[in-house]
PAZABA-154162 format. One record per residue (C-alpha): residue in three letters; x negated, y, z. Coordinates in nm, 4 decimals. Example, Ala and Ser with C-alpha at 12.3 -4.5 7.8 and 13.67 -1.06 7.14 Angstrom:
BEGIN
(pt 'ALA' (-1.2300 -0.4500 0.7800))
(pt 'SER' (-1.3670 -0.1060 0.7140))
END
This chain:
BEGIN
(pt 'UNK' (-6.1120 9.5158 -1.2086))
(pt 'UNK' (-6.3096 9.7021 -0.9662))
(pt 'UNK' (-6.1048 9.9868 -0.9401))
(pt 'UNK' (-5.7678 9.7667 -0.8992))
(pt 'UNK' (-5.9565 9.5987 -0.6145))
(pt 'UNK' (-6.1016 9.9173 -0.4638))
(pt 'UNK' (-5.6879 10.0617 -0.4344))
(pt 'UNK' (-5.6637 10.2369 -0.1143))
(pt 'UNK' (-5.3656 10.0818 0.0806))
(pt 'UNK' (-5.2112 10.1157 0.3630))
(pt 'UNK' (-5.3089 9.8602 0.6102))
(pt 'UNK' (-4.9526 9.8423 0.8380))
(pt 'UNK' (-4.8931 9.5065 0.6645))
(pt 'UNK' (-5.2098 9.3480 0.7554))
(pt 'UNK' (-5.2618 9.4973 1.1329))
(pt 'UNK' (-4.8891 9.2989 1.1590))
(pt 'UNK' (-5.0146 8.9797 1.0288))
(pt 'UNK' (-5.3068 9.0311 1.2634))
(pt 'UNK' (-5.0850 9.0032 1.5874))
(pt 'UNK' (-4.8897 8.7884 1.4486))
(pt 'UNK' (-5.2379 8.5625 1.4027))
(pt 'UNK' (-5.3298 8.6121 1.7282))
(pt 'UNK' (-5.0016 8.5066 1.8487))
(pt 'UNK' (-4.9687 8.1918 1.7268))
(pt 'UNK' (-5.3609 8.1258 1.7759))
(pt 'UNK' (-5.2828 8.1979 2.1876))
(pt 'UNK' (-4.9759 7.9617 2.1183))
(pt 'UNK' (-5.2352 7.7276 1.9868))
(pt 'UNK' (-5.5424 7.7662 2.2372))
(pt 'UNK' (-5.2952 7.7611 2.5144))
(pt 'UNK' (-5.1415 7.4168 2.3834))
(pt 'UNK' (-5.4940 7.2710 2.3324))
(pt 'UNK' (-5.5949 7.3566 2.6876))
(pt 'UNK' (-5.2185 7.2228 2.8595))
(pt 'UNK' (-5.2561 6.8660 2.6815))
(pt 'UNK' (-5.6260 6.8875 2.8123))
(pt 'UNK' (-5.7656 6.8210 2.4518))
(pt 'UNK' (-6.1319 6.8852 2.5653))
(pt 'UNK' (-6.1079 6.5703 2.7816))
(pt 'UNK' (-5.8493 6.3430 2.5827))
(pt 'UNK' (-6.0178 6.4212 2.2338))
(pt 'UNK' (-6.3646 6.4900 2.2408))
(pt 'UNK' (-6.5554 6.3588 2.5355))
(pt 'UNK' (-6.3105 6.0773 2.6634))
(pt 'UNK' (-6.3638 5.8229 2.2883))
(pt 'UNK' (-6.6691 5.6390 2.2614))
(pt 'UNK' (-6.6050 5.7081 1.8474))
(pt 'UNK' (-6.5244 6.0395 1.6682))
(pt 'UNK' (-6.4227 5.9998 1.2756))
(pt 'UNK' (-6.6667 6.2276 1.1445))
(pt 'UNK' (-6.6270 6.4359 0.7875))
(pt 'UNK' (-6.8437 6.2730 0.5148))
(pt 'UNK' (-6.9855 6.6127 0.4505))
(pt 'UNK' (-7.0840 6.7039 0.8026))
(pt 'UNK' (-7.1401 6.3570 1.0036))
(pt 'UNK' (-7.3715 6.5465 1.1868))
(pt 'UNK' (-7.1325 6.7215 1.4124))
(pt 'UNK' (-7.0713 6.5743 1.7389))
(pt 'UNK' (-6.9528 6.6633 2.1011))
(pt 'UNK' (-7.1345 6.9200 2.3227))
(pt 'UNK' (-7.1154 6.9137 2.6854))
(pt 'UNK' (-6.7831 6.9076 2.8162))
(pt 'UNK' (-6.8835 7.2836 3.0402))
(pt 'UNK' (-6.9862 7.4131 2.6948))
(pt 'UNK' (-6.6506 7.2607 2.5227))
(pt 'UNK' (-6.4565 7.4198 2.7964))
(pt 'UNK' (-6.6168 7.7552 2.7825))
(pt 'UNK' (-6.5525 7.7638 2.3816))
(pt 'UNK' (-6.1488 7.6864 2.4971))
(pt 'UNK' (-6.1926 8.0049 2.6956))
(pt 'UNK' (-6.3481 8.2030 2.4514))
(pt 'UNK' (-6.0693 8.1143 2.1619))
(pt 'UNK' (-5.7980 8.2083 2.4398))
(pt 'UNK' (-6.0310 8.5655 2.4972))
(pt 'UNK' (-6.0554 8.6094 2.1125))
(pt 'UNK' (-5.6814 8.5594 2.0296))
(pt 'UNK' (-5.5898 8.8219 2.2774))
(pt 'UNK' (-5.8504 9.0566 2.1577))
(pt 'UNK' (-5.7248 8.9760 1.7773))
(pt 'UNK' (-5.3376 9.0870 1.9241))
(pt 'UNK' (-5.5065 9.4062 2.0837))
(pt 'UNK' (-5.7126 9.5275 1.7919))
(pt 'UNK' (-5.9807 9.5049 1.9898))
(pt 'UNK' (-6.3258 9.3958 1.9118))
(pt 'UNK' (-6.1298 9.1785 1.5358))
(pt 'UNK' (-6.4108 9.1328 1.3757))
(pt 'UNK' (-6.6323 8.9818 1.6429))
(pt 'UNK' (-6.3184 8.7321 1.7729))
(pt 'UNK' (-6.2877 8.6531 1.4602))
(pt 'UNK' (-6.5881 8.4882 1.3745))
(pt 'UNK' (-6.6284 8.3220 1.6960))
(pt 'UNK' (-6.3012 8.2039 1.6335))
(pt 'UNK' (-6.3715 8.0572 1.2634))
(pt 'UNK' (-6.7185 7.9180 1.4138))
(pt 'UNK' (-6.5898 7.7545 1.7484))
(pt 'UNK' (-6.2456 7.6681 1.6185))
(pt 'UNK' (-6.4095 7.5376 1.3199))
(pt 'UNK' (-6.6735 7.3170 1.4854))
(pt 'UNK' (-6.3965 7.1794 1.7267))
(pt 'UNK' (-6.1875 7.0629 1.4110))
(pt 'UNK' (-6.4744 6.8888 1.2451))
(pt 'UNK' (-6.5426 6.7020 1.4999))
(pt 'UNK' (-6.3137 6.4536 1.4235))
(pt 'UNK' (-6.0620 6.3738 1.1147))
(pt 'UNK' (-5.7896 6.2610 1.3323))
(pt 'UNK' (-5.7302 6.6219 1.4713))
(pt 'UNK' (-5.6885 6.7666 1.0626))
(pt 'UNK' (-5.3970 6.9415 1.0134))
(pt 'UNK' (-5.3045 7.1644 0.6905))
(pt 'UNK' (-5.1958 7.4685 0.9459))
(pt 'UNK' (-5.5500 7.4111 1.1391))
(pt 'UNK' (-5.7462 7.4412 0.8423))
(pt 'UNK' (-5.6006 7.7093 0.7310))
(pt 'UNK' (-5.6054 7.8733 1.0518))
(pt 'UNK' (-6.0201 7.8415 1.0115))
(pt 'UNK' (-5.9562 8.0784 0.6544))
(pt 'UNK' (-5.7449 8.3517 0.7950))
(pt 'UNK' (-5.9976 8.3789 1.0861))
(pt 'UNK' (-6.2669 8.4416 0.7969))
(pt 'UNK' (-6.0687 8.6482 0.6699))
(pt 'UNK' (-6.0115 8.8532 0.9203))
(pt 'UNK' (-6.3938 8.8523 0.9956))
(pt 'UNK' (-6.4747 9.0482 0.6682))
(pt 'UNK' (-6.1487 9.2685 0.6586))
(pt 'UNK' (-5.9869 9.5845 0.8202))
(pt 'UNK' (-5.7139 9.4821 0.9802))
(pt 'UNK' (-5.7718 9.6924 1.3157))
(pt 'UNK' (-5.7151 9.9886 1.1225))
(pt 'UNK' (-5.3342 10.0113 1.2387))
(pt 'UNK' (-5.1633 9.8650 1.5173))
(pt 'UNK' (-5.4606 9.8365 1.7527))
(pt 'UNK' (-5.6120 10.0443 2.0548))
(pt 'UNK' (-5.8998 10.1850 1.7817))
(pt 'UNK' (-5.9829 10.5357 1.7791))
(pt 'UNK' (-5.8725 10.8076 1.6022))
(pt 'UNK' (-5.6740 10.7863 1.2927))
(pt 'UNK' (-5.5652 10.4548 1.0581))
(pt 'UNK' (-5.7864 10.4698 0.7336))
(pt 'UNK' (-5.6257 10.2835 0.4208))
(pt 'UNK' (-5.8070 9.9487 0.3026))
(pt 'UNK' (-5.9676 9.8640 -0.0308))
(pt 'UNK' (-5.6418 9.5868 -0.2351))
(pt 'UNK' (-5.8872 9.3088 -0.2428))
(pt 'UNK' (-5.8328 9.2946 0.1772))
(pt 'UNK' (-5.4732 9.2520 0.1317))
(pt 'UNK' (-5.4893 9.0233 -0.1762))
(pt 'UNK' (-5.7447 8.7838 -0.0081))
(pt 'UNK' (-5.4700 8.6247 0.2302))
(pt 'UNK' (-5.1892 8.6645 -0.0909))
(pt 'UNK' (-5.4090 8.4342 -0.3083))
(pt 'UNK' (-5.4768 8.1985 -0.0225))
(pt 'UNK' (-5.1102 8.1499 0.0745))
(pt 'UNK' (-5.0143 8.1243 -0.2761))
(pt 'UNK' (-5.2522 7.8377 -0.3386))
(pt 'UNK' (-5.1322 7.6626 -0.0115))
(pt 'UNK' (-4.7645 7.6627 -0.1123))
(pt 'UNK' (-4.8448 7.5760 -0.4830))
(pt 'UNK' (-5.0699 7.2679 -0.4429))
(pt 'UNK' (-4.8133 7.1465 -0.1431))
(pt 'UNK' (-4.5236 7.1229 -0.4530))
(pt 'UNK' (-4.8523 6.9359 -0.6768))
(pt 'UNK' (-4.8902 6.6981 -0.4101))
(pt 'UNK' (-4.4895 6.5980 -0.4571))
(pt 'UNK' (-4.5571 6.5164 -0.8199))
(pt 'UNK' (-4.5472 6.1338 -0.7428))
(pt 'UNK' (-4.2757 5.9163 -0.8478))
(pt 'UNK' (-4.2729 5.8287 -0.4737))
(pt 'UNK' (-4.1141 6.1895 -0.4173))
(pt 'UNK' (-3.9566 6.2683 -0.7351))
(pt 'UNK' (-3.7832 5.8980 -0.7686))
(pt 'UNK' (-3.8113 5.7164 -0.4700))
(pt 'UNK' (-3.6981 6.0037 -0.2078))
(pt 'UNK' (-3.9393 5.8876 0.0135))
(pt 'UNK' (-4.0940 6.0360 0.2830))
(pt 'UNK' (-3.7527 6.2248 0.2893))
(pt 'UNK' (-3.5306 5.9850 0.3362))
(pt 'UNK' (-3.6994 5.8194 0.5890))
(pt 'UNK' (-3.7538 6.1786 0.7902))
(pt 'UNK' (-3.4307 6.2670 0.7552))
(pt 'UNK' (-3.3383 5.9332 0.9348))
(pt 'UNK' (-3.5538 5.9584 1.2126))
(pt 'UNK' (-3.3785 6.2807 1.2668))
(pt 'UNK' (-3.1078 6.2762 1.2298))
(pt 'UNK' (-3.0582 5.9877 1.5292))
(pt 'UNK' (-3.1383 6.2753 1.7454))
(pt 'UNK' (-2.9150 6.5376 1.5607))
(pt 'UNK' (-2.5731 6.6857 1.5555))
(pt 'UNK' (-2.5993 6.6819 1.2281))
(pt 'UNK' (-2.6849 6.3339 1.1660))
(pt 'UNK' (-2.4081 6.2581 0.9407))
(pt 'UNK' (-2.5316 6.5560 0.7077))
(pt 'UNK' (-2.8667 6.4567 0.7020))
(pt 'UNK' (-2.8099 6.1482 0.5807))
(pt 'UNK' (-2.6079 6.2098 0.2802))
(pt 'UNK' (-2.7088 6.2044 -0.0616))
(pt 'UNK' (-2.7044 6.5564 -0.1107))
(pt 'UNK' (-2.9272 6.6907 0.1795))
(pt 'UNK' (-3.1588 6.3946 0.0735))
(pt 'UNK' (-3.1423 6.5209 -0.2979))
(pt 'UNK' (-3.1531 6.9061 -0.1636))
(pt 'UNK' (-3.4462 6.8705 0.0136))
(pt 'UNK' (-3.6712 6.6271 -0.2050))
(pt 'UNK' (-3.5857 6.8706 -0.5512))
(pt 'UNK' (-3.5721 7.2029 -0.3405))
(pt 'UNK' (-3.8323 7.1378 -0.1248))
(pt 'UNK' (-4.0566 7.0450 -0.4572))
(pt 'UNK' (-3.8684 7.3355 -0.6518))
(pt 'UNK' (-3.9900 7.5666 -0.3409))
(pt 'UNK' (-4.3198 7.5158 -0.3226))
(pt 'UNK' (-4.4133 7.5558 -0.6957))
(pt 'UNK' (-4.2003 7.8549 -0.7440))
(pt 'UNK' (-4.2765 8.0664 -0.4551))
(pt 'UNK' (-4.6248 8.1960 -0.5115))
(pt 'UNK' (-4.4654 8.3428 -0.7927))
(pt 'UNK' (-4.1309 8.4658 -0.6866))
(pt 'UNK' (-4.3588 8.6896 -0.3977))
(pt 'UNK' (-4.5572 8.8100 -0.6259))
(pt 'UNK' (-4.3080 8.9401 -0.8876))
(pt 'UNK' (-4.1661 9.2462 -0.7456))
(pt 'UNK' (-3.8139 9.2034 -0.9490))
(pt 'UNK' (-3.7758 8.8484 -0.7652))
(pt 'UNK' (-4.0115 8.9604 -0.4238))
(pt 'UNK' (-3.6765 8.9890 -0.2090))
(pt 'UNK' (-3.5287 8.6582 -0.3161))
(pt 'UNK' (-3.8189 8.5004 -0.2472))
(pt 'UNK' (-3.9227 8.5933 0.1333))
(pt 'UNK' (-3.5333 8.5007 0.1948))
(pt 'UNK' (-3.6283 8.1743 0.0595))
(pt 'UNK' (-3.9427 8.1309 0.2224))
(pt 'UNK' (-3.7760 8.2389 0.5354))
(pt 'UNK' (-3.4728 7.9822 0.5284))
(pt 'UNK' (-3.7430 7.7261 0.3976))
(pt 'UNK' (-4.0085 7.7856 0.6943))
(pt 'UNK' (-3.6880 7.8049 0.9761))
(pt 'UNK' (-3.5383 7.4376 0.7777))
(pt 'UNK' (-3.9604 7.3558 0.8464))
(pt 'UNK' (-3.9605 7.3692 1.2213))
(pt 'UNK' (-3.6315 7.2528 1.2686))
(pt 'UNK' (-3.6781 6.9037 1.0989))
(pt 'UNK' (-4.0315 6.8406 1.1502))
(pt 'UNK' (-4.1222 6.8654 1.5391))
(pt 'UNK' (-4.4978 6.8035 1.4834))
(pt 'UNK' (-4.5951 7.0954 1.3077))
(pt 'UNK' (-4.6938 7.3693 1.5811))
(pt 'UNK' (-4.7488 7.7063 1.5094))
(pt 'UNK' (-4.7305 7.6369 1.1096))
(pt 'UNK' (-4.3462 7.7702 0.9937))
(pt 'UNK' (-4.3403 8.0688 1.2540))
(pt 'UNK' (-4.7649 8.1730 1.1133))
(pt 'UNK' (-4.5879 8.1152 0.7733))
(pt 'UNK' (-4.3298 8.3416 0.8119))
(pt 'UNK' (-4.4788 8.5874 0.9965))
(pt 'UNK' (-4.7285 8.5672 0.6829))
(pt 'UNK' (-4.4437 8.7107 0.4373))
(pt 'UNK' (-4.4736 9.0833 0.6014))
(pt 'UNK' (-4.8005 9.0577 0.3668))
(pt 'UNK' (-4.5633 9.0960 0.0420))
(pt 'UNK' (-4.3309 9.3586 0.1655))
(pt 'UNK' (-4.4668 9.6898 0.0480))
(pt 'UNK' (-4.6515 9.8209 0.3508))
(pt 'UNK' (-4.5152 10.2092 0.2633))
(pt 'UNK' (-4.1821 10.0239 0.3177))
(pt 'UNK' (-4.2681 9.8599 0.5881))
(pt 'UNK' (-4.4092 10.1884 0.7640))
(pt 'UNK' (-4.1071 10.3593 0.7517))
(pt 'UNK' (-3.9191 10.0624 0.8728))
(pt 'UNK' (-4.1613 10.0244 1.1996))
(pt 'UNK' (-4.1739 10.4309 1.1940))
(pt 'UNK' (-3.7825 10.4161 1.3006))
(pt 'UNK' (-3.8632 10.2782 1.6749))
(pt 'UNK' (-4.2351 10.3391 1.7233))
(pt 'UNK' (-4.4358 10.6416 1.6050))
(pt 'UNK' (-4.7385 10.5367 1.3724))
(pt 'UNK' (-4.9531 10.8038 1.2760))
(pt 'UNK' (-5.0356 10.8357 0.9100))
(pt 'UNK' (-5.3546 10.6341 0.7359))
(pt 'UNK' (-5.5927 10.8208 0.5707))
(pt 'UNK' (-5.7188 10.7788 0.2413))
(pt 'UNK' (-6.1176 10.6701 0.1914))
(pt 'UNK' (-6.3196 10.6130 -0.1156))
(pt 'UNK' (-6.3843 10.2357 -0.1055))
(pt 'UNK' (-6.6629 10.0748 -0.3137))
(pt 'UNK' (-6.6506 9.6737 -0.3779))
(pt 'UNK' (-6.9791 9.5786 -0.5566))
(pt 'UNK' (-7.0083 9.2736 -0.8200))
(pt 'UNK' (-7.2023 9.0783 -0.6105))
(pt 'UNK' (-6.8031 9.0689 -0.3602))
(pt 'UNK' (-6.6527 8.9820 -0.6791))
(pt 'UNK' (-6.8525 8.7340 -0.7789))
(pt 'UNK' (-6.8339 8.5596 -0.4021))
(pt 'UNK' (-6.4460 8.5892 -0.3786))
(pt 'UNK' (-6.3725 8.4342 -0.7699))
(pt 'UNK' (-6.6660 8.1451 -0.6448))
(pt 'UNK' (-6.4176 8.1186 -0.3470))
(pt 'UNK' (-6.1163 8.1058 -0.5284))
(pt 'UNK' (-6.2208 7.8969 -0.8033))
(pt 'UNK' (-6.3252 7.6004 -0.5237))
(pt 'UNK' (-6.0080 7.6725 -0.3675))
(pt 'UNK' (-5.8012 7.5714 -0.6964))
(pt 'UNK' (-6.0630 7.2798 -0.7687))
(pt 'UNK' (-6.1134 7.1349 -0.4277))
(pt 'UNK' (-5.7210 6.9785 -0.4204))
(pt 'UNK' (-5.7650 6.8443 -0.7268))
(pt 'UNK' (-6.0456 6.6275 -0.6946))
(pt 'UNK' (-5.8116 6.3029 -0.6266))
(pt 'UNK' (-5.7820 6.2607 -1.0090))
(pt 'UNK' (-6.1587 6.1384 -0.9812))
(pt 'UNK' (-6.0656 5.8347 -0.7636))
(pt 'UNK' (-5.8331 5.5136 -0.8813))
(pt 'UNK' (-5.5640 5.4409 -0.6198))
(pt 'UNK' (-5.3124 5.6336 -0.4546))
(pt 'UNK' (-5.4533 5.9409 -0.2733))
(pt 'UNK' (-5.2202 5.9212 -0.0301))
(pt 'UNK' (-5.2533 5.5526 0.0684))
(pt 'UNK' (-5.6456 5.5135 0.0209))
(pt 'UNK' (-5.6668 5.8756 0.1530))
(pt 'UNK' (-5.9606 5.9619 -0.0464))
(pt 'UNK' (-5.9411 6.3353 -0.1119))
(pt 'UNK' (-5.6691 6.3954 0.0644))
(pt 'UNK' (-5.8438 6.6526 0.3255))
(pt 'UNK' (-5.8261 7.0109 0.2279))
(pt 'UNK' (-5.5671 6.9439 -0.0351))
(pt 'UNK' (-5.2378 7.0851 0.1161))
(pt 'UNK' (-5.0817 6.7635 0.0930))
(pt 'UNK' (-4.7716 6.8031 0.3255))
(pt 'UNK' (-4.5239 6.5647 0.4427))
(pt 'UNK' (-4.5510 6.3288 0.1345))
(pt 'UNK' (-4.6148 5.9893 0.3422))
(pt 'UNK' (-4.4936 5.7323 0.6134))
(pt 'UNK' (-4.6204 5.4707 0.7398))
(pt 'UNK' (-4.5200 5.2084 1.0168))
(pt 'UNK' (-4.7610 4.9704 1.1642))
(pt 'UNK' (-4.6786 4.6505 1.2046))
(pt 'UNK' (-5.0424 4.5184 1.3284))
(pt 'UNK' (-5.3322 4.6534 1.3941))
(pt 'UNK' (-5.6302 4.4796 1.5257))
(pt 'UNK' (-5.9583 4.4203 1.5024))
(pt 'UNK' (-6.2067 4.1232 1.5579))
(pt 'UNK' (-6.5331 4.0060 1.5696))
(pt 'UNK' (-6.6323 3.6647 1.3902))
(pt 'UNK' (-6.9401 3.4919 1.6225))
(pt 'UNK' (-7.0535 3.2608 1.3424))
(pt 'UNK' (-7.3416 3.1015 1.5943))
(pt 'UNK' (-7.0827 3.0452 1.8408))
(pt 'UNK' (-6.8087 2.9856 1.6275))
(pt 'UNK' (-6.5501 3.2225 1.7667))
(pt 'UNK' (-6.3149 3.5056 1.7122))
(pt 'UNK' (-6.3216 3.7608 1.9583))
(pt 'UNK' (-6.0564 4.0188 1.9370))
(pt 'UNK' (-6.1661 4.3653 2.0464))
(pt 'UNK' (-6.0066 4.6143 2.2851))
(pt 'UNK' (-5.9386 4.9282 2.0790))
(pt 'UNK' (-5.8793 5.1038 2.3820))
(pt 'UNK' (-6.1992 4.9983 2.5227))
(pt 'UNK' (-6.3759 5.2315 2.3346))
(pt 'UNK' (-6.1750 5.5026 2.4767))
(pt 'UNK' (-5.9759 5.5951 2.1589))
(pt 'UNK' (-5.6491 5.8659 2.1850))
(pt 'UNK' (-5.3086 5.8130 2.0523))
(pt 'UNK' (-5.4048 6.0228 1.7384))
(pt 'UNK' (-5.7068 5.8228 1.6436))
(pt 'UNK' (-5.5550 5.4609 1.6800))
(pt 'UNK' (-5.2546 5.6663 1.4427))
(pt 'UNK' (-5.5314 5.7105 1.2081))
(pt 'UNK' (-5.6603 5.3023 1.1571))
(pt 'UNK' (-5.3276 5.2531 1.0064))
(pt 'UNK' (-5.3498 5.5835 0.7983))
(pt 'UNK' (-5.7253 5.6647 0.6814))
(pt 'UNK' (-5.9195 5.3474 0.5639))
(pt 'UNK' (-6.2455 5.5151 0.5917))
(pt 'UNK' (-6.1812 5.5583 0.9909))
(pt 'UNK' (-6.1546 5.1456 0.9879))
(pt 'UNK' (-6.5073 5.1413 0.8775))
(pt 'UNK' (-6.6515 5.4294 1.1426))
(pt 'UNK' (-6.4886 5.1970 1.3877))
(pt 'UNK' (-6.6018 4.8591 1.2679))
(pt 'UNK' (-6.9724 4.9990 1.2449))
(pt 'UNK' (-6.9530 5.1041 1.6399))
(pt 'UNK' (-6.8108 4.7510 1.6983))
(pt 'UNK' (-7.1128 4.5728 1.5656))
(pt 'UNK' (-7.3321 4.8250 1.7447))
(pt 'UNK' (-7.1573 4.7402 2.0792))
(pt 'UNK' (-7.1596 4.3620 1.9988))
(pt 'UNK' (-7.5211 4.3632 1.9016))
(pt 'UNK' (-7.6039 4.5271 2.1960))
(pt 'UNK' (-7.4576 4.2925 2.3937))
(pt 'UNK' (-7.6959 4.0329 2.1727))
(pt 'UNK' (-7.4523 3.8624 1.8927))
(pt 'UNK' (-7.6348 3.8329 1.6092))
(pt 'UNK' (-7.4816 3.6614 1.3033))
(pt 'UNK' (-7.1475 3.8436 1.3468))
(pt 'UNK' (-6.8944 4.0102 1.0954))
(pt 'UNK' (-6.6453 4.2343 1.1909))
(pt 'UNK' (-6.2696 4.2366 1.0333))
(pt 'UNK' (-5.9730 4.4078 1.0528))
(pt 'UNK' (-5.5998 4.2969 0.9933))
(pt 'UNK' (-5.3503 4.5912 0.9758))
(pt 'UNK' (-5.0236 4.5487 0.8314))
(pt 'UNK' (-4.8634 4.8698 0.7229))
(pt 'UNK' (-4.5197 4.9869 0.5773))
(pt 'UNK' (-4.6138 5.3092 0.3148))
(pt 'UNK' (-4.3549 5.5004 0.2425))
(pt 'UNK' (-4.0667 5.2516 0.3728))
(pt 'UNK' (-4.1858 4.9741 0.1318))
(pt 'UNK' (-4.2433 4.5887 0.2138))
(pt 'UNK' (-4.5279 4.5553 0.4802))
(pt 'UNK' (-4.8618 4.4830 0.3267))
(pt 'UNK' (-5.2614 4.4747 0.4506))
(pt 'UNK' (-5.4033 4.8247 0.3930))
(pt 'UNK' (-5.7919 4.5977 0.4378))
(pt 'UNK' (-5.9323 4.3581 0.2010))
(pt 'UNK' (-6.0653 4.0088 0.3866))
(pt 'UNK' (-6.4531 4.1327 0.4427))
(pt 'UNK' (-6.7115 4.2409 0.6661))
(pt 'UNK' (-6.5537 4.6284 0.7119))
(pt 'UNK' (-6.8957 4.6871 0.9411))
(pt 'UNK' (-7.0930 4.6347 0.5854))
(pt 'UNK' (-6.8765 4.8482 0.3788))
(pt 'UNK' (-7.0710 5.1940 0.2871))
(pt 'UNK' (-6.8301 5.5000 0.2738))
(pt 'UNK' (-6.9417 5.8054 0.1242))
(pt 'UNK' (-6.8123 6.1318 -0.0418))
(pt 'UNK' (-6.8192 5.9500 -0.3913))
(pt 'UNK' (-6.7912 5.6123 -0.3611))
(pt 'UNK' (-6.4564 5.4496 -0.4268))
(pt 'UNK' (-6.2573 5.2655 -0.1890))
(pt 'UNK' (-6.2586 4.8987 -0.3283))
(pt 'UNK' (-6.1735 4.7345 0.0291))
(pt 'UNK' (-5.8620 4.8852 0.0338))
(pt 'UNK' (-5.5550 4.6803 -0.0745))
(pt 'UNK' (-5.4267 4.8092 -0.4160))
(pt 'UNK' (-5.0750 4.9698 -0.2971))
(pt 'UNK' (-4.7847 4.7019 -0.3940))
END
């Protein structure tokens, strides 16, 4: 095993995944800082939706906050230049990462994994080629390369186990209802509401994502299978206009399959690359232990729904961190919340936007039960500052999931009493009719 991991390869493939990283990170940084996300995310709502396993991060200063934008837009370009990798890259993993844990409402599958390449690229090589470093290109132990394989394989294969549902496989839905809502802006809206692009896309798109892993892989079916990714990832950010940087970092991500000697001589034909040289590289046990540890959490982790009764995707317990993609919809119909004065006898309905809450975080009352119960806890705070006493706080939101009848996601009790944890299950939720 050790010497199959210690392989000295070329590292052409990787340096090109590495501007192509730092790319779409600028993209990113430089998106975050136009919609003024400091401001409008973290220090303008009086309530931030905190992880269950870190409620203990919370918003610095907003000069710090602004500084750390800087530094991600600083590291992204060093990460293009080759300059400096390893360094940007762990600022990147440690500010980017604290910045996306502040809050639940800012998760998002190509954010998180954003957070992993950045480690990767932390404790990897990829400045060896394509950069402004010294002297010549030295090859790279396998285990560099394989490290973002694995983790890209895992992404695409748990995002076709998420579409196991009868919701997907039976009811069509969340692509029926996608393809609707875009095909009114289309000029292919008659197309995308047939039966076959409906059918094409719920069975392909399922087909896809539990196949490809392998089809990369497999160097007989390796070519068939980064034209499919390809066609899938342009299909990707052509119907779904809320997915960023995701289908172009996932496509740039398929130069790490093509055979890097191959893909020398291709780059070789307009721009002269000198020649890597070959090193002994040692990986102890203690590596090999870490990365299977890794590895083994990362195939675990997505499937700890199966501990929890319910539907994951309409209690949304263990849904974080799972890779499930596009597999729900969900309209609101109502959403408030009130607090019952029992020594006054009143009902006094509360301004959500009072407590300074964005667009994304209202989204998320109607989406993620747990985030009612962060929200009816600061509501009792605020109204028992304001002396109210025998209070209880409720919540009536009326959802459609997954274009079905409208329905309460909230039983009829005290949400500011309900304890939410990593393990306990979510028995005020509605059972999903």
């Amino acid at each position: 095993m050790k010497s199959f991991l210690n392989q000295p390869t070329d590292p052409i493939t990787l340096s090109f995944f590495r501007i192509v990283f730092g790319i779409c990170f600028l993209w990113e940084s430089i998106y975050f800082l136009r919609i003024d996300f400091i401001k409008l995310f973290i220090t303008q709502p009086q309530v931030h939706f905190n992880y269950d396993f870190a409620p203990f991060i919370q918003p610095l200063p907003q000069p710090i906050l602004a500084l750390l934008l800087v530094g991600l837009i600083a590291g992204s370009l060093f990460i293009i230049a080759g300059k400096f990798v390893k360094l940007s890259s762990w600022f990147i993993f440690i500010a980017f990462g604290y910045l996306f844990l502040i809050d639940k409402a800012y998760y998002n599958n190509h954010l998180y994994l954003i957070c992993l390449f950045a480690f990767f690229f932390a404790i990897t090589n990829s400045e060896e080629s394509l950069s402004f470093k010294k002297g010549n290109p030295r090859k790279v132990p396998l285990w560099q390369l394989l490290l973002f394989q694995l983790q890209l394989g895992i992404v695409y294969f748990y995002g076709g186990v998420a579409k196991i549902n009868s919701d997907w496989l039976s009811r069509f839905e969340p692509v029926k209802t996608i393809l609707h809502q875009r095909a009114s802006d289309s000029m292919l809206s008659s197309l995308l509401q047939t039966d076959f692009a409906v059918y094409f896309i719920s069975y392909g798109g399922f087909a896809f994502d539990l196949g490809i892993a392998f089809l990369l892989f497999y160097r007989p079916t390796r070519k068939f299978g980064l034209i499919s990714a390809l066609i899938f990832n342009v299909l990707n950010a052509w119907i779904f206009d809320d997915i960023n940087i995701f289908p172009f970092m996932m496509m740039g991500a398929l130069v790490l399959f093509i055979d890097p000697t191959e893909f020398r001589k291709f780059l070789n034909k307009t721009i002269k690359l000198k020649e890597p040289t070959e090193v002994k590289s040692t990986t102890n046990n203690s590596l090999i232990y870490l990365f299977t540890i890794y590895f083994v959490f990362q195939l675990l982790l997505p499937l700890r729904h199966f501990l929890y009764k319910g539907n994951t995707e309409w209690t949304g317990k263990a849904q974080y961190f799972s890779w499930r993609m596009k597999i729900q919809t969900r309209e609101t119909k109502k959403l408030t919340f009130s607090v019952l004065n029992y020594d006054k006898k009143e009902i006094i309905n509360v301004n959500v936007a009072s407590f300074g809450l964005n667009d994304d975080q209202i989204r998320l009352l109607s989406m993620h039960p747990e985030t009612g119960i962060t929200f009816a806890k600061a509501i009792r705070k605020t109204a028992e500052q304001k002396g109210l006493k025998n209070i209880e706080v409720k919540a009536e939101v009326i959802v459609s999931f997954n274009n079905r009848a409208y329905q309460s996601l909230y039983r009829d009790l005290d949400l500011s009493k309900v304890e939410e944890g990593i393990f306990k299950p979510r028995d005020y939720v509605e059972e999903l009719k």
